[in-house]
N, C-alpha and C positions, 0 to 999 in steps of 0.2 A: 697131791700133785695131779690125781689123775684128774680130779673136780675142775682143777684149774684150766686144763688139756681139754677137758668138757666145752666150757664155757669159754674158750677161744674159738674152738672147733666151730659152734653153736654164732658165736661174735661173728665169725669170718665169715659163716653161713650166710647171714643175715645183712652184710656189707657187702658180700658179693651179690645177691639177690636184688638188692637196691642197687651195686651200680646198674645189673643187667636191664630193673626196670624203669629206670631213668633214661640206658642208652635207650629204650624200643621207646620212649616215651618222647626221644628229643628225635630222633628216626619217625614217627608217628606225625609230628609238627612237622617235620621240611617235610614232608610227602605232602600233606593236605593244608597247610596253610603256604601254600607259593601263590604266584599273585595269580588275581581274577579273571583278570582282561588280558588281552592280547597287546594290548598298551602298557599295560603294567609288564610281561615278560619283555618286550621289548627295551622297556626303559631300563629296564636292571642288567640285558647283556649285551646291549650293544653302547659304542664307546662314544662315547661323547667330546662334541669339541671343547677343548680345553677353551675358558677363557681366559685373553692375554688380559696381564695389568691396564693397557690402554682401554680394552672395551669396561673395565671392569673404571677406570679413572673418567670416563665420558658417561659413562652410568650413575656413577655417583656427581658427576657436575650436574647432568639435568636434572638430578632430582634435586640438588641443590637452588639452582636456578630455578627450579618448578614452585619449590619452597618458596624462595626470597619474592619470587612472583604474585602466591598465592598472599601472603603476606603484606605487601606491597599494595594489592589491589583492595584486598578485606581492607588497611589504612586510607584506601583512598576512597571506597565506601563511606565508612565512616564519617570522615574530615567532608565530606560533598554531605550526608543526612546532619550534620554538626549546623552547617553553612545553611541550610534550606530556616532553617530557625529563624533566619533574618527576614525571609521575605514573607509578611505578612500580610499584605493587600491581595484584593480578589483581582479575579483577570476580569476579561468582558465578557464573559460564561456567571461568574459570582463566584467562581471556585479559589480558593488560594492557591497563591503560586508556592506555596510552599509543598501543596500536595500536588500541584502540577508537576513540579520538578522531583519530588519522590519518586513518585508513579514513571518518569523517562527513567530518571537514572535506573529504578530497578529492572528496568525492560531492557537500558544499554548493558548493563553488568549481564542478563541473563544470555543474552543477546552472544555475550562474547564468551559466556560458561565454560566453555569445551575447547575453547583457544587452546591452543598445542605448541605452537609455531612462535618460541623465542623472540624472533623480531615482533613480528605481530602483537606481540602483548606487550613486548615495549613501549611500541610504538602507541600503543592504546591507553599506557599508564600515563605516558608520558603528555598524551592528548587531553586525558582527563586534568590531569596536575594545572596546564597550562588553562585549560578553561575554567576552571573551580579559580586560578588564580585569578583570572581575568573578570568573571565576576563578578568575586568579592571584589575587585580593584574599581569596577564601576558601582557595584552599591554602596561603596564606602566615598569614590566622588559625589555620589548622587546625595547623600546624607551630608555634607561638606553643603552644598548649594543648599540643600533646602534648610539648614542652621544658618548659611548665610543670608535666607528669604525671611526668615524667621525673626532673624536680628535686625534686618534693614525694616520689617514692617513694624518693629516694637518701636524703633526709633523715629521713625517717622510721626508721628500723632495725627 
């Protein structure tokens, strides 16, 4: 019995000395790890404006619209370097207009990089769409005539 009385005494000893150096150890940490900078205490005690669900719903819409934008323009990239494929005749420099029209568009695209402004990039996709369609709608007439030049002079002898 007494061994037992021992060896608790001894146990107790030995859990009380680890809580104690645990507590000076966790007292030891908030002393010397609180923050660095004068930014840093400030940011941790002073109270911040709550955000309402509205800023928090118009935050999440532009980056949605920033998205659908980004998206939107990378396609219309794309669909305009797709379309240069067709023009393959030189200008009156000897250069192809295929690489002439690479070379604009990657200047207009950069040109507008940093656009911010919702309508404005609308308004610019929306500009793009219509010219790239417009175009192709004249080199696709213009291919029409010249199959119809092609045909009238085969026929002719």
């Amino acid at each position: 019995m007494t061994a037992n009385i021992q060896k608790f005494r001894t146990l107790s000893t030995a859990v009380n000395h680890s809580f104690k150096s645990r507590w000076l150890l966790h007292r030891y940490r908030l002393l010397h790890h609180g923050p660095d900078t004068m930014e840093e205490l400030l940011d941790r005690h002073v109270v911040k404006r709550e955000k309402s669900l509205d800023d928090e719903k118009n935050e999440l819409l532009n980056r949605q619209r920033l998205t659908s934008s980004r998206r939107e323009a990378l396609s219309l990239y794309r669909d305009v370097i797709r379309a240069t494929r067709f023009f393959m005749w030189a200008n009156s420099q000897g250069n192809l207009w295929r690489d002439v029209l690479r070379e604009n568009v990657r200047k207009e695209f950069e040109e507008a990089r940093f656009e911010r402004d919702p309508e404005v990039i609308t308004r610019l996709l929306i500009g793009g769409r219509d010219a790239l369609q417009a175009a192709l709608d004249k080199l696709v007439e213009k291919q029409k005539q010249e199959i119809e030049k092609q045909r009238g002079n085969s026929n002719t002898p």
